[in-house]
N, C-alpha and C positions, 0 to 999 in steps of 0.2 A: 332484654326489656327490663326497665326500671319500675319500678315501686314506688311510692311513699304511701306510709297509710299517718292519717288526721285523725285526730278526737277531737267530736264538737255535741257544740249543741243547738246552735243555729236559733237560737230563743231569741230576736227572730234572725234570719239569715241577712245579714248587710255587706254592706260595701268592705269592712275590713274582713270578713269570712271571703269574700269573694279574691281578696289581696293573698290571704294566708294560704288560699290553694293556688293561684297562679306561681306564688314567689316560691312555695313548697317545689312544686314541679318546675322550676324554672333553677333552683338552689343545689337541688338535688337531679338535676338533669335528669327526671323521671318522665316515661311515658302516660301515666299513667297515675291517680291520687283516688285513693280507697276510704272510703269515711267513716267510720263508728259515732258512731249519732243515738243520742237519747230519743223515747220515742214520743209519746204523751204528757212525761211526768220530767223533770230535769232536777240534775244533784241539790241546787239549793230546797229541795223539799217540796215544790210548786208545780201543779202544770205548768205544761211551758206554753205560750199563748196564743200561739196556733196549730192545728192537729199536725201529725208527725208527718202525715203524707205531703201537704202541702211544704214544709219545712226540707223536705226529701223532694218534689217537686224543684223547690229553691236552688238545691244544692247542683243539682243534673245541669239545670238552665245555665249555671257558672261555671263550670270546671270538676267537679267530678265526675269519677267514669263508676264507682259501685256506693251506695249509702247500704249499710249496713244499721239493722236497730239494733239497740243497747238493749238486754231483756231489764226488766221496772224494777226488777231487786237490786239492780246493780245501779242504774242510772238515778236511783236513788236512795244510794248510798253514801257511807263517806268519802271523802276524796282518794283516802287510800283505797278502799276496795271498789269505787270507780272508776281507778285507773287501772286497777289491779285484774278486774271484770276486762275490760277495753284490750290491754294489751294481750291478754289470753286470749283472746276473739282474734285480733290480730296473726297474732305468733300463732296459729294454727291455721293458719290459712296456707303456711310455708311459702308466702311468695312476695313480702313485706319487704325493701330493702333500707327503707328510712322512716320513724318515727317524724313528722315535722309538728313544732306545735308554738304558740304564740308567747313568747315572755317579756317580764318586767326588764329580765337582765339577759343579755344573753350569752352568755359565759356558760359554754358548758363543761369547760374544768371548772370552777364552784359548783354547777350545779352537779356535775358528776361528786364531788369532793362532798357534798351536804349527805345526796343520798348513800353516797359509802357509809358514812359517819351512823347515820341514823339507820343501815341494815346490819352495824355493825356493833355499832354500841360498844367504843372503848369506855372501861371502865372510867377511865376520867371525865369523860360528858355522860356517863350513869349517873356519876357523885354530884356532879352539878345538877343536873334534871333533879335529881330525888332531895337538893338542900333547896330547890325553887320550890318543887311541887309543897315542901313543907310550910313554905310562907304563904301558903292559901291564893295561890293565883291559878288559873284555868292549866289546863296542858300546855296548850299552841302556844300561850305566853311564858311559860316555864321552860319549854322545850326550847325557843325561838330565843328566851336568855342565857338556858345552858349554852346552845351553837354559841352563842355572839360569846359568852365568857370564854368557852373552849377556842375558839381561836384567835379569842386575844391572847389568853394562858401560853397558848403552845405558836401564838405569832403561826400562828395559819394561811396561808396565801393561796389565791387559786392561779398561778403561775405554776403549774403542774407537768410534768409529763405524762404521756397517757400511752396506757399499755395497750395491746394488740387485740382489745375486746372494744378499745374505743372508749378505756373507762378510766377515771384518773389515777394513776397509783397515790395511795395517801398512806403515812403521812411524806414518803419521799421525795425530792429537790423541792423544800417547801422556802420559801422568802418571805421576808417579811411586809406586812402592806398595814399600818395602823391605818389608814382610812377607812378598813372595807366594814364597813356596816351591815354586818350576817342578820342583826332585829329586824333592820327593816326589808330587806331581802328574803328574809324568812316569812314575812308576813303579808306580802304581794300575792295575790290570788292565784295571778297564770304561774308564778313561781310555782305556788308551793303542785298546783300541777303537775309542772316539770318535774319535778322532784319525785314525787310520787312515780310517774311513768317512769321514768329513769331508775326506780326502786325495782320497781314490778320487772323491766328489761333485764336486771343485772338477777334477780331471782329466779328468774326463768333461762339464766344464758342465754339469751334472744340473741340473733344473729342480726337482729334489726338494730340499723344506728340510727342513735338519737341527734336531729338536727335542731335546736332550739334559732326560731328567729325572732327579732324584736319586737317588741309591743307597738304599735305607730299611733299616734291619734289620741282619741281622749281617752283617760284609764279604765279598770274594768269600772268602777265605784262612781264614775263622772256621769252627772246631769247635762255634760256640755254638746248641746248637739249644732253647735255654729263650725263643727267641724264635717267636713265629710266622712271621715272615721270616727264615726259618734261608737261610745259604748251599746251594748246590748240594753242594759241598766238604763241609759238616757232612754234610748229610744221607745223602751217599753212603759219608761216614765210620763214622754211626751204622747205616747199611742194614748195610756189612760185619761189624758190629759186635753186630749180631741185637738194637739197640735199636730202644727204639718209637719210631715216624715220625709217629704219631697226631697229627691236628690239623697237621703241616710240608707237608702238599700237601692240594688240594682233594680230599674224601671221594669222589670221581666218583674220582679222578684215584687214591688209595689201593686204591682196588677195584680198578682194574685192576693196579697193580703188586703187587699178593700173591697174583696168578692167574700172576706172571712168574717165573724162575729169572733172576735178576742176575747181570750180564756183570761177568768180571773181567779184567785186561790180563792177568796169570800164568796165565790160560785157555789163551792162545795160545803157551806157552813152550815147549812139547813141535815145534810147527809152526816158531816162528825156530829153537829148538837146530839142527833139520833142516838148516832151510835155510842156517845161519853155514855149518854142518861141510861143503856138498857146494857151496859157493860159492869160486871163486878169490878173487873180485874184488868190491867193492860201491860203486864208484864211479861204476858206469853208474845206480844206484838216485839218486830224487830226493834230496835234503837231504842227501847224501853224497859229501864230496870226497876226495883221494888220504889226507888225514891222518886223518880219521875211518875211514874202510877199514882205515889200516893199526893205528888203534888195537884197530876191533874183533878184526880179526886175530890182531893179538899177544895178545888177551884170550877168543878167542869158547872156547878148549880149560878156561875157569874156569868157562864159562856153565852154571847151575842153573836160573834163571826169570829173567824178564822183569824185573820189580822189584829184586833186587838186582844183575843187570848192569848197570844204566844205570850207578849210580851207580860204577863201574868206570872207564868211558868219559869222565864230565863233566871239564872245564877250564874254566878262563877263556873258550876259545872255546869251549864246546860248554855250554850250557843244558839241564837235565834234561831242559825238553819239547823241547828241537831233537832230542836224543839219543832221545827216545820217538817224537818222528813219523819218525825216520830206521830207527827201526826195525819201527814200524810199515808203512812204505812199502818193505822189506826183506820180510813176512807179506805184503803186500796185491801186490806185484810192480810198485808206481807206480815208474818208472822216470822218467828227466830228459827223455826224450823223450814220456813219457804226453802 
């Protein structure tokens, strides 16, 4: 008996989550598709927008046979320790044969070849990262032109052979490819996903192989829901929006979310205002250090709702979603010791 176990989040469950578990089990000639699923709350910082049972209801009605919930400290965290939480869950289950999960690209000699790089950290994409980070840009953008300069420098290629773990040996039988565009590869959302899970696997010697399949339909970031593979993003766009969703999720899956009231992040604005005004301090909270503290501080006496404070708080160092899960875990009380 085959395995694949999925990470998702089903924020809401549609027509392309219903694709990624048929094609997973049908790719991987698996009997069989195991799901890790956020439960309430999802990585970008936000409830997700409809309760987790229903979203788990979704998943059974389409093709999977177990949903597993993600515990909140994890499903709302970084991408790395969301994937990092995910595959641990996984990999202890001992019965896991395939990872399958959705990408921009799907190449997983580069994606194997990124996450080597970046668990590995040759000194020569160190010296790069730390002469980016010095020019005052974000990490993911520092990190994402170290990769691209490193293997322009060393003519990088993910034409790789891959060794008996299923992982790519780097830097050996490397050729040369000037088109391949590591910036914008690196900055793809399912990517850097991949990336990360593929991290976590080779850290833990997982026995589980990583299947990356293509992204199909409209991107994660697209508004365009004239597809039948609308994004998650559209279609949560167009639910606020009191458009029709008809035909963008499996009709199981439509019946039950029009029996729901949809969850919004400015739900909960009334619950943080509370909690900024009667808090000294929010550096003991997870994703919050002494300079994020003092920023909301000096800001939390403008606070209206949830959605237009963040963008209050963002810098260079502080990313929308860092900014949302910091305050989400601010409402949920996950502290750095949870």
């Amino acid at each position: 008996m085959k395995i694949v176990g999925i990470i998702a989040e089903f924020n809401p469950f549609h027509n392309g989550h219903k694709y990624l578990i048929s094609k997973a089990k049908e790719v991987c000639n698996a009997d069989a598709a195991v799901i890790v699923c956020s439960g309430n709350y999802v990585q970008r910082g936000m409830p997700a927008i409809i309760n987790k049972t229903s979203r788990c209801e979704m998943a059974m009605l389409n093709g999977a046979d177990l949903v597993i919930e993600l515990p909140v400290v994890y499903s709302t965290a970084s991408a790395e320790l969301f994937a990092t939480a995910s595959i641990a869950l996984l990999d202890s289950l001992n019965c896991i044969d395939y990872l399958c999960f959705g990408c921009e690209t799907d190449s997983i000699d580069l994606l194997n070849t990124v996450a080597e790089i970046l668990i590995n950290e040759p000194k020569e994409y160190k010296d790069l990262l730390t002469l980016n980070l010095k020019t005052g840009i974000s990490f993911p953008k520092a990190r994402a032109k170290a990769l691209d300069e490193y293997f322009k420098k060393y003519n990088l290629d993910y034409s790789l052979n891959i060794n008996s773990n299923n992982y790519a040996k780097y830097p050996s039988d490397i050729t040369s490819n000037s088109n391949l565009d590591i910036n914008t590869f690196i900055n793809q959302p399912n990517n850097i996903l991949g990336i990360e899970y593929i991290k976590a696997l080779m850290r833990f010697n997982s026995k589980i192989n990583p299947v990356p399949l293509k992204r199909l339909g409209a991107g994660y970031h697209s508004l365009d829901t004239g597809t039948k593979l609308a994004s998650a993003t559209g279609i949560r766009t167009a639910m606020a929006n009191k458009d029709n969703i008809s035909g963008l999720l499996p009709d199981n899956c439509l019946n039950i979310i029009k029996n729901h009231t949809t969850i919004e992040y400015n739900d909960f604005s009334t619950v943080l205002g509370s909690k900024l005004l009667s808090m000294d301090t929010l550096d003991h909270i997870e994703g919050i250090n002494q300079d994020l503290s003092n920023r909301i501080a000096n800001n939390k006496y403008n606070f209206t709702d949830i959605e237009t404070f963040i963008p209050m708080l963002q810098s260079k160092n502080y990313t929308y979603s860092a900014i949302s899960r910091a305050l989400l875990h601010i409402i949920l009380d996950i502290k750095q010791t949870t």
